[in-house]
PyMOL Python script that loads the backbone (N, CA, C, O; Angstrom):
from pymol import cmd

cmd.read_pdbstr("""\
ATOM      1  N   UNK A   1     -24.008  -5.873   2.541  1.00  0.00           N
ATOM      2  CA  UNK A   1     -25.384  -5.686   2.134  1.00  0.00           C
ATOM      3  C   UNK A   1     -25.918  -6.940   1.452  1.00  0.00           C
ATOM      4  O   UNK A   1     -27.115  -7.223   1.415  1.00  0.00           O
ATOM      5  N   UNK A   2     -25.186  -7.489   1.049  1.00  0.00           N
ATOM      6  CA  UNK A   2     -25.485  -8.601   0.344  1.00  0.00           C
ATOM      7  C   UNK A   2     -25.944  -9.562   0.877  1.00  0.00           C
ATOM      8  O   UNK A   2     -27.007 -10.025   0.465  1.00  0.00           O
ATOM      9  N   UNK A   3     -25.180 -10.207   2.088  1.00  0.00           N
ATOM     10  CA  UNK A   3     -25.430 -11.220   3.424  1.00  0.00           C
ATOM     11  C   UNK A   3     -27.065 -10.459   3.679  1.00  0.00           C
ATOM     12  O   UNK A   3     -28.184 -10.944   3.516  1.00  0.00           O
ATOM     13  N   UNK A   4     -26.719  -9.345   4.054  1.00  0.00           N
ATOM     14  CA  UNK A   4     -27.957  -8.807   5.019  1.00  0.00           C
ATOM     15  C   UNK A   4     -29.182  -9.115   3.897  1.00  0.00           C
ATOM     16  O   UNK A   4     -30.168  -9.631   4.426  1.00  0.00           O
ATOM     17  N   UNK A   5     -29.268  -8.945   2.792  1.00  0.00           N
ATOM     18  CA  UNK A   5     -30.207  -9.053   2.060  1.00  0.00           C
ATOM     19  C   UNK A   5     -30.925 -10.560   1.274  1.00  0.00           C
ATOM     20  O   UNK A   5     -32.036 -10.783   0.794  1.00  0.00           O
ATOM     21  N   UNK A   6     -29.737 -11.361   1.423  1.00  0.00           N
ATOM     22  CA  UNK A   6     -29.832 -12.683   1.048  1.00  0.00           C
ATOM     23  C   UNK A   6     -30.875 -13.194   2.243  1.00  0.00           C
ATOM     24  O   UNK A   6     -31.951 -13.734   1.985  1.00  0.00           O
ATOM     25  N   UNK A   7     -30.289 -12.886   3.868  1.00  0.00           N
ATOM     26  CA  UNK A   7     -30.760 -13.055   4.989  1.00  0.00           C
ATOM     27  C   UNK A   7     -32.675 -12.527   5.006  1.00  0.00           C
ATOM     28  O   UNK A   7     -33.556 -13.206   5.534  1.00  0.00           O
ATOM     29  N   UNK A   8     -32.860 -11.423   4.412  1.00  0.00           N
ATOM     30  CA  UNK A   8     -33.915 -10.753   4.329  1.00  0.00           C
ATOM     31  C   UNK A   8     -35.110 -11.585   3.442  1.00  0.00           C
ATOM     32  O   UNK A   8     -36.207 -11.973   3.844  1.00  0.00           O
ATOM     33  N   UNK A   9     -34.290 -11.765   1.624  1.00  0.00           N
ATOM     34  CA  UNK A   9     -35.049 -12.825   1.324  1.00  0.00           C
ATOM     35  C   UNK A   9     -35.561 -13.885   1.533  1.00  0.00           C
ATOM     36  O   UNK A   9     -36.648 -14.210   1.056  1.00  0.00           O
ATOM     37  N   UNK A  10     -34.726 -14.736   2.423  1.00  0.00           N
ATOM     38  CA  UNK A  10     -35.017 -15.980   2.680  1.00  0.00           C
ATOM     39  C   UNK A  10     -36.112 -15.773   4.020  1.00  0.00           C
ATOM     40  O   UNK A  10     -37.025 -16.598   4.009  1.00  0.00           O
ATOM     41  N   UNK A  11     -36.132 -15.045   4.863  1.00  0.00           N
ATOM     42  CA  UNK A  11     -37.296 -14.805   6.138  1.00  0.00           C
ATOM     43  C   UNK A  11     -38.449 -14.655   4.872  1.00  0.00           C
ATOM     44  O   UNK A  11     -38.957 -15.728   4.546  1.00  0.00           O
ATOM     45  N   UNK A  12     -38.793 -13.758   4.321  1.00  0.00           N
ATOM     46  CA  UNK A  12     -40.054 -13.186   3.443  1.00  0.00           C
ATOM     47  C   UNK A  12     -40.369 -13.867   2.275  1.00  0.00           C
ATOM     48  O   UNK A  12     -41.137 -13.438   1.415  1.00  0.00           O
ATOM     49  N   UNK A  13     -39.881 -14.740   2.248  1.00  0.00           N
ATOM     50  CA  UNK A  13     -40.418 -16.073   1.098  1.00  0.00           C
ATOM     51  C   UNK A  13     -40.100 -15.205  -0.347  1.00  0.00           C
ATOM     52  O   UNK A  13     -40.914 -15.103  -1.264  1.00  0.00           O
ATOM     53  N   UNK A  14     -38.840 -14.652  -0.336  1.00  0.00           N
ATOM     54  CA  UNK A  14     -38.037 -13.914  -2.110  1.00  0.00           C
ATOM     55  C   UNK A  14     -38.592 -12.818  -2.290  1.00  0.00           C
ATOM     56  O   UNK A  14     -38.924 -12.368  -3.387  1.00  0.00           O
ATOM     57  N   UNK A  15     -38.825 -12.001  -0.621  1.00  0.00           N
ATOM     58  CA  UNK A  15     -39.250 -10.570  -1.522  1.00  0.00           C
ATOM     59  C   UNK A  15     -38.345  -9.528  -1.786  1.00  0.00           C
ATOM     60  O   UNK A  15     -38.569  -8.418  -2.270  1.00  0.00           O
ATOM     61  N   UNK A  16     -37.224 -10.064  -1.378  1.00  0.00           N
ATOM     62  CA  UNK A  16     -35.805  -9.328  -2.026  1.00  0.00           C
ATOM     63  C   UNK A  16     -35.026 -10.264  -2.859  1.00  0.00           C
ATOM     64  O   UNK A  16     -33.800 -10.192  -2.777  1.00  0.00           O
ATOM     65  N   UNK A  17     -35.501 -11.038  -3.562  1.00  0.00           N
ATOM     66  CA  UNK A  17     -34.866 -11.555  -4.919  1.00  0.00           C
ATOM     67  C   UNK A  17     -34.062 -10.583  -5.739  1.00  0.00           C
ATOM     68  O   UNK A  17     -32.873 -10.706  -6.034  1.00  0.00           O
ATOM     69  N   UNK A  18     -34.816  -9.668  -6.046  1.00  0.00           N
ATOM     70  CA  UNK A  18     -34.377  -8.624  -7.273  1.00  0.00           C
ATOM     71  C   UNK A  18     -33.019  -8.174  -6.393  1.00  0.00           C
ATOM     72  O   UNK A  18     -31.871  -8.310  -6.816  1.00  0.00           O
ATOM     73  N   UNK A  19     -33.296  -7.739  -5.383  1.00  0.00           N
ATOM     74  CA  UNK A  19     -31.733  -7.065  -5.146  1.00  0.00           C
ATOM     75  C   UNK A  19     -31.332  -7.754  -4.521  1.00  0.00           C
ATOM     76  O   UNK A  19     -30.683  -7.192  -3.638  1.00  0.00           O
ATOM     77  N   UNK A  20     -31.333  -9.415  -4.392  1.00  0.00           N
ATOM     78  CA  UNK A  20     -30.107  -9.941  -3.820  1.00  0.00           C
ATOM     79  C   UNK A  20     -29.222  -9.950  -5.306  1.00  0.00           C
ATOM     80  O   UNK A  20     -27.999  -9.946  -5.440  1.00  0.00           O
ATOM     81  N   UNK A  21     -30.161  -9.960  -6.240  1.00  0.00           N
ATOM     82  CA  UNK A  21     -29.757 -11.120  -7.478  1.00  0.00           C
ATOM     83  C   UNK A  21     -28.612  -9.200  -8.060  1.00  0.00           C
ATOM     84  O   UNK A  21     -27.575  -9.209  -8.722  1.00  0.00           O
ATOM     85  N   UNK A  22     -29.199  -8.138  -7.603  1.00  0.00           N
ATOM     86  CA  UNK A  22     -28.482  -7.140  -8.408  1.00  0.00           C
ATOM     87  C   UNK A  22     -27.105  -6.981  -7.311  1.00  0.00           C
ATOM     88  O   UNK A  22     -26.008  -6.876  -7.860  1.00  0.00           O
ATOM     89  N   UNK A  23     -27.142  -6.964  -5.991  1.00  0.00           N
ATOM     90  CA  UNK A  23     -26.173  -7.074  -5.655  1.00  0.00           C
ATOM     91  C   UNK A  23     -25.043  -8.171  -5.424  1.00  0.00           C
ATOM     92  O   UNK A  23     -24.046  -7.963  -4.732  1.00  0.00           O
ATOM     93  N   UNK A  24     -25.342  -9.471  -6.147  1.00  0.00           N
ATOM     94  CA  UNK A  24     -24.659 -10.391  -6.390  1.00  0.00           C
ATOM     95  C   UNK A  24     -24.159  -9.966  -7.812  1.00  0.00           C
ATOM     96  O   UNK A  24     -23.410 -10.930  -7.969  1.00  0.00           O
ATOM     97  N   UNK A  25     -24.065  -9.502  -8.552  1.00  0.00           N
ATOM     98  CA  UNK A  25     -24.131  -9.194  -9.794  1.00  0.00           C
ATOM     99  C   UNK A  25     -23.021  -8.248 -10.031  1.00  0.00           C
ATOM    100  O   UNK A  25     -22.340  -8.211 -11.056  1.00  0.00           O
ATOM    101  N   UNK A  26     -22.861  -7.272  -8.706  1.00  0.00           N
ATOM    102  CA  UNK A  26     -22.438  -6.548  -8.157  1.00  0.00           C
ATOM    103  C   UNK A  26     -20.957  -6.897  -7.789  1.00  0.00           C
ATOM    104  O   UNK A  26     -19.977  -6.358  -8.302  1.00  0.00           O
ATOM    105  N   UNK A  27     -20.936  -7.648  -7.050  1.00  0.00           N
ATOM    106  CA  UNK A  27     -19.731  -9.053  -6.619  1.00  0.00           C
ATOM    107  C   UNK A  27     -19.160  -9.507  -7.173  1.00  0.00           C
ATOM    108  O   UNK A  27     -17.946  -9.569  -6.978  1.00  0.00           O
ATOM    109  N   UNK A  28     -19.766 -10.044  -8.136  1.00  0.00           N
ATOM    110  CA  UNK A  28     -19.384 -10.880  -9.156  1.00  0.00           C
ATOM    111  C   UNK A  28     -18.560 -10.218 -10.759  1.00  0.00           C
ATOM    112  O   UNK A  28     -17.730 -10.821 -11.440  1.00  0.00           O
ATOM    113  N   UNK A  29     -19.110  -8.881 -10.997  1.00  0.00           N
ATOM    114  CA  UNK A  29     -19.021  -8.453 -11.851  1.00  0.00           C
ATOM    115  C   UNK A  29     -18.004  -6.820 -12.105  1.00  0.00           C
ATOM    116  O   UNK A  29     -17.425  -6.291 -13.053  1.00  0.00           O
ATOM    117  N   UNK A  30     -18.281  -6.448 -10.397  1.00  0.00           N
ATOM    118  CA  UNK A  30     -17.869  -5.148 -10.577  1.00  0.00           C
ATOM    119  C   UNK A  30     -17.002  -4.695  -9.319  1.00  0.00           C
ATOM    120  O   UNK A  30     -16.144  -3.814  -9.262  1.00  0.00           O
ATOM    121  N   UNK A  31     -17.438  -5.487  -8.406  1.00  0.00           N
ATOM    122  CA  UNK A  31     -16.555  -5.562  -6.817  1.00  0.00           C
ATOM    123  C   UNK A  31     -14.981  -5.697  -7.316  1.00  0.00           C
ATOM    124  O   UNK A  31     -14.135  -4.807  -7.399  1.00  0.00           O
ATOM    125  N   UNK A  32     -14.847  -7.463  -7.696  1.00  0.00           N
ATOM    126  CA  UNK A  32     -13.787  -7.721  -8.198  1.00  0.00           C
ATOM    127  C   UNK A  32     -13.038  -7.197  -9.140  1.00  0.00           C
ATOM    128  O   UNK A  32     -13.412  -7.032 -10.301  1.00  0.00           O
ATOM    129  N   UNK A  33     -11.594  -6.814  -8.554  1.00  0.00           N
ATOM    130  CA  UNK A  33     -10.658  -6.377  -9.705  1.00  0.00           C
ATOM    131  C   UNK A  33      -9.479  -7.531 -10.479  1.00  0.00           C
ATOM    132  O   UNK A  33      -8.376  -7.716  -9.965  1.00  0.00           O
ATOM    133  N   UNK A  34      -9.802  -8.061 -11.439  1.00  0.00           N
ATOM    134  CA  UNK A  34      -9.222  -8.882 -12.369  1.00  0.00           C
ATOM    135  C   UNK A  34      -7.663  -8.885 -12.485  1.00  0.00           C
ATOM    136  O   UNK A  34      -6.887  -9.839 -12.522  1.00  0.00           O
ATOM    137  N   UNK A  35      -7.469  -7.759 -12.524  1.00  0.00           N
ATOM    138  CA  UNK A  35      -6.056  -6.802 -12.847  1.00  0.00           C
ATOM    139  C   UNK A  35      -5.346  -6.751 -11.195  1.00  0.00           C
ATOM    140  O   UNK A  35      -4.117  -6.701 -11.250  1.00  0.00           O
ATOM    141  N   UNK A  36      -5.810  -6.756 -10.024  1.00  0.00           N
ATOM    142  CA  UNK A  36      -5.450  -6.672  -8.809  1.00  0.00           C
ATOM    143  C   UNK A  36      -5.367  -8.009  -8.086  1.00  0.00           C
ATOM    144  O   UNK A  36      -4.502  -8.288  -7.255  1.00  0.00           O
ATOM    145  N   UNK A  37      -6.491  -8.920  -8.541  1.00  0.00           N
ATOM    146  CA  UNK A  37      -6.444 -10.364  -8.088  1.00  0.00           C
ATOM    147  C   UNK A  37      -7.435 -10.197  -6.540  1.00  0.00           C
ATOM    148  O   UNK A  37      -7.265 -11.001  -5.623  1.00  0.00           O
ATOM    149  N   UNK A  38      -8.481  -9.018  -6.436  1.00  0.00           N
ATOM    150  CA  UNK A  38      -8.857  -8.841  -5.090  1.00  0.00           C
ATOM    151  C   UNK A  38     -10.335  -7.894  -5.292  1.00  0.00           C
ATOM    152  O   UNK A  38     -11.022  -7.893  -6.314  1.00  0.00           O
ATOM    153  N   UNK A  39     -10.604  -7.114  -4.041  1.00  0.00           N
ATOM    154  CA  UNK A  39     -11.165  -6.223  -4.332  1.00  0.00           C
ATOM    155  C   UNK A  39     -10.629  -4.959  -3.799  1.00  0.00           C
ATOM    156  O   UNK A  39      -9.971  -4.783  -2.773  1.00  0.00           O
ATOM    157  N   UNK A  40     -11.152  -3.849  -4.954  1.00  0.00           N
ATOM    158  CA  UNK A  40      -9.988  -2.771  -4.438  1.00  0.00           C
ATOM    159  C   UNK A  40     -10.869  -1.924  -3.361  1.00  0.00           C
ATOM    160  O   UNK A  40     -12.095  -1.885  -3.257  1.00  0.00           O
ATOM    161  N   UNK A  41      -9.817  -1.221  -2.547  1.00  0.00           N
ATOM    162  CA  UNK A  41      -9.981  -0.668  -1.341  1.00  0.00           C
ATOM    163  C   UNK A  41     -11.085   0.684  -1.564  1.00  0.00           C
ATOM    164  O   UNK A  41     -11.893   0.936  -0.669  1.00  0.00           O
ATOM    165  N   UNK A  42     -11.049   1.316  -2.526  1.00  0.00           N
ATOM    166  CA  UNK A  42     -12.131   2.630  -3.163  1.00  0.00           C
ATOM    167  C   UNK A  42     -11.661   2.678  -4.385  1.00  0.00           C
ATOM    168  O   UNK A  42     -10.542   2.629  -4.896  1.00  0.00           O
ATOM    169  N   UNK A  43     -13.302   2.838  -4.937  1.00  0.00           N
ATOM    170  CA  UNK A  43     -13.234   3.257  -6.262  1.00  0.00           C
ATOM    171  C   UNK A  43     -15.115   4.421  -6.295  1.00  0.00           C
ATOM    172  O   UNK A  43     -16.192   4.478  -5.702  1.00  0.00           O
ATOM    173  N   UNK A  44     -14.345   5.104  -7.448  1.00  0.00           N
ATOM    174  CA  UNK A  44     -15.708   6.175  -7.836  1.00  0.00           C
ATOM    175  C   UNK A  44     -17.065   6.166  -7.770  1.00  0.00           C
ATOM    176  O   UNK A  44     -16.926   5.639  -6.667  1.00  0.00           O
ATOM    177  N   UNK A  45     -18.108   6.235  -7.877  1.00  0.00           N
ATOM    178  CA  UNK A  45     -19.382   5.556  -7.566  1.00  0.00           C
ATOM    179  C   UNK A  45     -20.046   4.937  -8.730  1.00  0.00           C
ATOM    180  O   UNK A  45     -21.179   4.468  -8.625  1.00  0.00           O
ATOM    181  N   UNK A  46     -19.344   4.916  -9.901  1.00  0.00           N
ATOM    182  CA  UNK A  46     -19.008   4.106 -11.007  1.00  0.00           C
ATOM    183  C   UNK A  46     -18.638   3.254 -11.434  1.00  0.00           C
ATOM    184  O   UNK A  46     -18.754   2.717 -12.536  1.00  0.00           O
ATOM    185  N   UNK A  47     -17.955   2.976 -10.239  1.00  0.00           N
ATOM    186  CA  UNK A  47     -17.440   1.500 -10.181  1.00  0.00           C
ATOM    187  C   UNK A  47     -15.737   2.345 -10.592  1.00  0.00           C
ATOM    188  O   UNK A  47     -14.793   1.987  -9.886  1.00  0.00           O
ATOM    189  N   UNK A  48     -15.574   2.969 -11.246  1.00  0.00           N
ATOM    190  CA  UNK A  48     -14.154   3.211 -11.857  1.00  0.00           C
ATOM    191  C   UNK A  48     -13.055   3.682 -10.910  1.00  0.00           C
ATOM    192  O   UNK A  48     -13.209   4.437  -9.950  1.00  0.00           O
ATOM    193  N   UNK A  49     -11.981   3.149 -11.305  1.00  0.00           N
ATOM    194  CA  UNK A  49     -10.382   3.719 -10.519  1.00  0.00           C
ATOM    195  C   UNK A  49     -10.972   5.191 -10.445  1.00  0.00           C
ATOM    196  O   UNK A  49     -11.754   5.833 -11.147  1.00  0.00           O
ATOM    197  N   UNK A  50     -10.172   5.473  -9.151  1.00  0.00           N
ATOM    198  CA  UNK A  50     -10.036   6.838  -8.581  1.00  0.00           C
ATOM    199  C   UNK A  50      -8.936   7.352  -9.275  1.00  0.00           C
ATOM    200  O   UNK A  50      -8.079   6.521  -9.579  1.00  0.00           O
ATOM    201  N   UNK A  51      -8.655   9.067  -9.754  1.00  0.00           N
ATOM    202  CA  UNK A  51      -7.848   9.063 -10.407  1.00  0.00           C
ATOM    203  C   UNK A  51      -7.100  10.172  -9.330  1.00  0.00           C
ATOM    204  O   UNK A  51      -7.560  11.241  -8.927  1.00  0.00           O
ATOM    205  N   UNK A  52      -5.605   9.447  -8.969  1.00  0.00           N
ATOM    206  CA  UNK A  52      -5.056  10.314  -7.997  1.00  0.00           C
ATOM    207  C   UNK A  52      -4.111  11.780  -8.531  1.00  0.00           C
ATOM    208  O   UNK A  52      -3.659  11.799  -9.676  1.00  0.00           O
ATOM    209  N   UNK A  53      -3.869  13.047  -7.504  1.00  0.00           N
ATOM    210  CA  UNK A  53      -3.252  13.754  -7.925  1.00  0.00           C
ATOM    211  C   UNK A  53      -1.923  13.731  -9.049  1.00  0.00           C
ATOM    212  O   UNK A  53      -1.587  14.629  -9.821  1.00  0.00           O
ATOM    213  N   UNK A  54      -1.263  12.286  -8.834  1.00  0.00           N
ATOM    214  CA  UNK A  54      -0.032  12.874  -9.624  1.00  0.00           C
ATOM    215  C   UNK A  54      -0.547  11.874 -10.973  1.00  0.00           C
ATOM    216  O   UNK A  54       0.344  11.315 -11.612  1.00  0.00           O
ATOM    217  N   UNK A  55      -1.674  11.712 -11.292  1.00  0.00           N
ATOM    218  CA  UNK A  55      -2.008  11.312 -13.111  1.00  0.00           C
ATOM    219  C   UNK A  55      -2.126   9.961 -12.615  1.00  0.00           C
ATOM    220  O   UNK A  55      -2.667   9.311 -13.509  1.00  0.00           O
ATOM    221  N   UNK A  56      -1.861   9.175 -11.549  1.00  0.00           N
ATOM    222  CA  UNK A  56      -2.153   7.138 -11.483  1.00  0.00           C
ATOM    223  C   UNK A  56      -2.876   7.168 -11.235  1.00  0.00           C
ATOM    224  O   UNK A  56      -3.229   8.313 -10.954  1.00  0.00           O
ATOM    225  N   UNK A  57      -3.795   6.221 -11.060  1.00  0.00           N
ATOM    226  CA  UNK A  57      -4.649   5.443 -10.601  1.00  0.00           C
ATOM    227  C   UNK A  57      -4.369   4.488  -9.526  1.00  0.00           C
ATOM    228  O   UNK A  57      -3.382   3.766  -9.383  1.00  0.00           O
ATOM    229  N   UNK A  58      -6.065   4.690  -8.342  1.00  0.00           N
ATOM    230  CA  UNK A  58      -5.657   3.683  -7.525  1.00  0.00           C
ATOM    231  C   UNK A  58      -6.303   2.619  -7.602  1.00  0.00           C
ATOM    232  O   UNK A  58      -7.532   2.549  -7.592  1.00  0.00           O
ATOM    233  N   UNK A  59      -5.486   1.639  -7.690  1.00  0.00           N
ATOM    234  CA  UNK A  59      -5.937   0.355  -7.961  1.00  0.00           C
ATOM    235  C   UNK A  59      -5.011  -0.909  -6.807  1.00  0.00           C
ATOM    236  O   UNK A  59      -4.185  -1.794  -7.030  1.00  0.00           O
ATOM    237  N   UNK A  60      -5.646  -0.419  -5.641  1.00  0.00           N
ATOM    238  CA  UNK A  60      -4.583  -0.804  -3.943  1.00  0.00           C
ATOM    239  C   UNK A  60      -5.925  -1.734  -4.333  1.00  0.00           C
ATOM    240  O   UNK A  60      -6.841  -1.232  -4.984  1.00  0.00           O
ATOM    241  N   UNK A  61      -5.965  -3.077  -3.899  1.00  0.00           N
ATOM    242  CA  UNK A  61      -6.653  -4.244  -3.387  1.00  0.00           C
ATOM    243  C   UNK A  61      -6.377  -3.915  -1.919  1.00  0.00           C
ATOM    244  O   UNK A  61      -5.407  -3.274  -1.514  1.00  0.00           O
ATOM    245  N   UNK A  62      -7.407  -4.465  -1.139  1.00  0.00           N
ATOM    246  CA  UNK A  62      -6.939  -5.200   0.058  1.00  0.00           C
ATOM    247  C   UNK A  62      -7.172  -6.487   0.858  1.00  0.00           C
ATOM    248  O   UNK A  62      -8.148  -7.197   0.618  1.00  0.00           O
ATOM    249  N   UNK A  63      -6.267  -6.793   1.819  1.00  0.00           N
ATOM    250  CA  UNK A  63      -7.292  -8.359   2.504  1.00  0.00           C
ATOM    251  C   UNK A  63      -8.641  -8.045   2.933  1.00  0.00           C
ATOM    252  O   UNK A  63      -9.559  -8.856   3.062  1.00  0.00           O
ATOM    253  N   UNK A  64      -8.692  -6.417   3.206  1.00  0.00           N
ATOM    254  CA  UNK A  64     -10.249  -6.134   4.524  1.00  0.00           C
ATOM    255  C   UNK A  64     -11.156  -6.124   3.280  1.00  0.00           C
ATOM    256  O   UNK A  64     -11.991  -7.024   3.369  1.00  0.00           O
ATOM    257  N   UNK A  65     -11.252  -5.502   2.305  1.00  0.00           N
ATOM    258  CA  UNK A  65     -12.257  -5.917   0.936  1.00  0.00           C
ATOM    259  C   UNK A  65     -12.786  -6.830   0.440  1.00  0.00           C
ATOM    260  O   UNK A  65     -13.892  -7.150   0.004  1.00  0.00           O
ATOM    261  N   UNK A  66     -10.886  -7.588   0.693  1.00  0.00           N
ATOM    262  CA  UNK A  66     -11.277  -9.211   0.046  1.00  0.00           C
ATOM    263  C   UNK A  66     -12.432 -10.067   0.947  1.00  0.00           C
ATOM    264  O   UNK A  66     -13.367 -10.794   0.610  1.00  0.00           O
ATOM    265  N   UNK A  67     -11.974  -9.682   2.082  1.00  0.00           N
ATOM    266  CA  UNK A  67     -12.451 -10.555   2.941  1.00  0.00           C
ATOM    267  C   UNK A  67     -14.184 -10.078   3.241  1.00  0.00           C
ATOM    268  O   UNK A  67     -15.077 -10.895   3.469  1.00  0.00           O
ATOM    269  N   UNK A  68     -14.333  -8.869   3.185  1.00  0.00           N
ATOM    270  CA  UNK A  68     -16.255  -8.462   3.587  1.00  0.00           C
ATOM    271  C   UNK A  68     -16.560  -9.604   2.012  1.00  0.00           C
ATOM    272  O   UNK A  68     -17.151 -10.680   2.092  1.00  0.00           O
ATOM    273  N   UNK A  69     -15.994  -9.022   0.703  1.00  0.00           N
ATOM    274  CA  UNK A  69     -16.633  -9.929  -0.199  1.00  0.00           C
ATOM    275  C   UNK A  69     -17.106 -11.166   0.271  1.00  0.00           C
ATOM    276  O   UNK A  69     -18.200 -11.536   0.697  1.00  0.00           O
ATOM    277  N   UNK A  70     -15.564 -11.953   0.017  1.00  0.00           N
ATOM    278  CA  UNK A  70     -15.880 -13.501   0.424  1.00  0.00           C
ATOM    279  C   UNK A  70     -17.401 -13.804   1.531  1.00  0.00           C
ATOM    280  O   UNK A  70     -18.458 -14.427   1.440  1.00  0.00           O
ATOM    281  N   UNK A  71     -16.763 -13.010   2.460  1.00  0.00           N
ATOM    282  CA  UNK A  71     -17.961 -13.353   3.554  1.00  0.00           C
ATOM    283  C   UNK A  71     -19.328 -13.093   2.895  1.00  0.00           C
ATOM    284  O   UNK A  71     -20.040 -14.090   3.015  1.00  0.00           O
ATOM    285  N   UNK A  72     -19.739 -12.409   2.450  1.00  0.00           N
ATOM    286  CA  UNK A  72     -21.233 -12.596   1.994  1.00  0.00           C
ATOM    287  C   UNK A  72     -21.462 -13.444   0.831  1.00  0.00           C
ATOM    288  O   UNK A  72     -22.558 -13.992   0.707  1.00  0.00           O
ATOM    289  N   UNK A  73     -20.380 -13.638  -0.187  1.00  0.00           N
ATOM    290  CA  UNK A  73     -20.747 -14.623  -1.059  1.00  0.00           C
ATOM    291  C   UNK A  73     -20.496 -16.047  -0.541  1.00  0.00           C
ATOM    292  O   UNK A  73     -20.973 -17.105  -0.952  1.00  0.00           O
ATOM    293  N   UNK A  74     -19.758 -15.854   0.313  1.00  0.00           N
ATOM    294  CA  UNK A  74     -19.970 -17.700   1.336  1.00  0.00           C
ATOM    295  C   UNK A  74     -21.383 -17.511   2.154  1.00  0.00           C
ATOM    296  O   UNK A  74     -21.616 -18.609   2.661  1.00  0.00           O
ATOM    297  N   UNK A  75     -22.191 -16.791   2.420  1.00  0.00           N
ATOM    298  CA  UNK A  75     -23.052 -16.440   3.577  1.00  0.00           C
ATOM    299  C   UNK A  75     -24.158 -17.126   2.726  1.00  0.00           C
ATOM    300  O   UNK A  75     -25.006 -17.794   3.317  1.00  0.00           O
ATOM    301  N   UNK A  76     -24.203 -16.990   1.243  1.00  0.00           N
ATOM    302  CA  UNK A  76     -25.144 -17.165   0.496  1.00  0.00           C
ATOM    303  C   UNK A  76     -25.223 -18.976   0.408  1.00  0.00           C
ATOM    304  O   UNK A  76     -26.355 -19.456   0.455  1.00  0.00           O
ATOM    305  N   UNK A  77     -24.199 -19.803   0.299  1.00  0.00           N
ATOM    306  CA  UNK A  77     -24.729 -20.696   0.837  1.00  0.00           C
ATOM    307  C   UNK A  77     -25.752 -21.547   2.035  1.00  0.00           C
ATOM    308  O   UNK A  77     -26.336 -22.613   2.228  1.00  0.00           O
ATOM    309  N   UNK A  78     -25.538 -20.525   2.499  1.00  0.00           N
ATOM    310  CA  UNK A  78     -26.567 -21.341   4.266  1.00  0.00           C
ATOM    311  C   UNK A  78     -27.946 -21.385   3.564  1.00  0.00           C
ATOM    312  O   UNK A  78     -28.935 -21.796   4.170  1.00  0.00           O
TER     313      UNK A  78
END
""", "prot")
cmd.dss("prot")
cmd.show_as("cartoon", "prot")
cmd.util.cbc("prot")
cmd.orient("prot")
């Protein structure tokens, strides 16, 4: 969403500023898991660990997460 919206602003001369700038914010702030070194595979609509049946938490990163991230925060260069 991010790519797609960066893409959107730049055709319409910044009329999606506000939500490129909230879903970069997004990326930057809440995508990434610190503790995992990635982004994790699902989490709550809170942003928070899912809390699984036997009392853990999932906190699985993956490459396919990592990688949609990267791609739109590299996209934002062009």
């Amino acid at each position: 969403m991010l790519q797609a919206f960066h893409m959107a602003n730049q055709l319409t001369s910044g009329k999606y500023q506000y939500t490129e700038d909230q879903l970069l914010s997004l990326a930057m702030n809440k995508v990434y898991y610190a503790p995992g070194h990635g982004a994790l595979y699902d989490v709550n609509s809170d942003w928070s660990l899912r809390k699984l049946p036997n009392g853990t938490y999932e906190d699985m990163v993956t490459t396919e997460a990592m990688g949609a991230e990267l791609e739109s925060l590299f996209s934002l260069s062009e």
